[in-house]
C-alpha positions as CSV (number, residue, x, y, z in Angstrom):
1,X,-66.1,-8.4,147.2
2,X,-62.4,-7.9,145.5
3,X,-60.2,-5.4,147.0
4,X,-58.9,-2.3,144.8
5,X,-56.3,-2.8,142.6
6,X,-53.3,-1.1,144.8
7,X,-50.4,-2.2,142.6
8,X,-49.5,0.2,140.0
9,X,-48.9,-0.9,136.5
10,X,-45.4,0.7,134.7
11,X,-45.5,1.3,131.1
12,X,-42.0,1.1,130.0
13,X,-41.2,3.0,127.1
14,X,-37.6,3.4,124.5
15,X,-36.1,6.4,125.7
16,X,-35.7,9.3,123.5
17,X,-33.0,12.0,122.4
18,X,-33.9,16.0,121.6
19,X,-36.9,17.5,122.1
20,X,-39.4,16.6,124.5
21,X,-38.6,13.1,126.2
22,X,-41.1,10.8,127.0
23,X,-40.0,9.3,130.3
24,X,-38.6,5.1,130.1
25,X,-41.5,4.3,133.1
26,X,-44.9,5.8,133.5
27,X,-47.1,4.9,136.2
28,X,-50.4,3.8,135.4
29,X,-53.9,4.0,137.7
30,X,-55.3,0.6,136.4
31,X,-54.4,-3.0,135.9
32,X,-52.3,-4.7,133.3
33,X,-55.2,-6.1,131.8
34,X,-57.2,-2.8,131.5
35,X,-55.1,-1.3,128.8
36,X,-54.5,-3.0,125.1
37,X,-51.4,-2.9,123.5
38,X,-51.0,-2.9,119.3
39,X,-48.0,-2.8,116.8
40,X,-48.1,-1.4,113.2
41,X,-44.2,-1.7,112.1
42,X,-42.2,0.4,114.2
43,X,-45.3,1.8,115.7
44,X,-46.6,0.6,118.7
45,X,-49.7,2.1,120.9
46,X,-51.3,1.5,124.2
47,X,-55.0,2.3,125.2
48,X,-57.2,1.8,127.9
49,X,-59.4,-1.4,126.8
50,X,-63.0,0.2,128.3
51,X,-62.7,4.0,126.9
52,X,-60.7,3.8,124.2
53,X,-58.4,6.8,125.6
54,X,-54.6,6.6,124.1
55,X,-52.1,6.3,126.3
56,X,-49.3,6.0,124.2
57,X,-48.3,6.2,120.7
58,X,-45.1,6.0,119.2
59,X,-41.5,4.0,118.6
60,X,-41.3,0.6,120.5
61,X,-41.0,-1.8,121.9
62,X,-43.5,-1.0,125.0
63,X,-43.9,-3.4,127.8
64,X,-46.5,-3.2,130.6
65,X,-44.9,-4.4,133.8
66,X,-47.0,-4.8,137.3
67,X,-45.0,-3.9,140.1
68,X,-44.8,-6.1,142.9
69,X,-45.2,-2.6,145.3
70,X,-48.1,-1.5,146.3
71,X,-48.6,2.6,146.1
């Protein structure tokens, strides 16, 4: 038996100016290893490997970072 993944994963975005900013850090549910990352030019986007959901698209770079804090 493995125990739950308690760590949260931080997808670390550019900031952004006007409009609606997305924030620098969001805080993922899953593991570093459940989402998959991709770059087309200046495009970059993140989804979760098993459903396919986006989680992010837009300007990059964008890093996936798991903290060394548990929730």
């Amino acid at each position: 038996m493995t125990a739950p993944w308690d760590y949260p994963t931080l997808l670390c975005t550019p900031g952004r100016t006007g409009g609606t900013a997305f924030p620098r850090e969001t805080v993922l549910p899953l593991e570093p290893q459940a989402y998959a990352m991709a770059q087309d030019g200046k495009a970059w986007r993140v989804t979760v490997r098993h459903t396919g959901e986006v989680i992010y698209a837009g300007p990059g770079p964008v890093q996936l970072v798991a903290s060394p804090a548990p929730f």
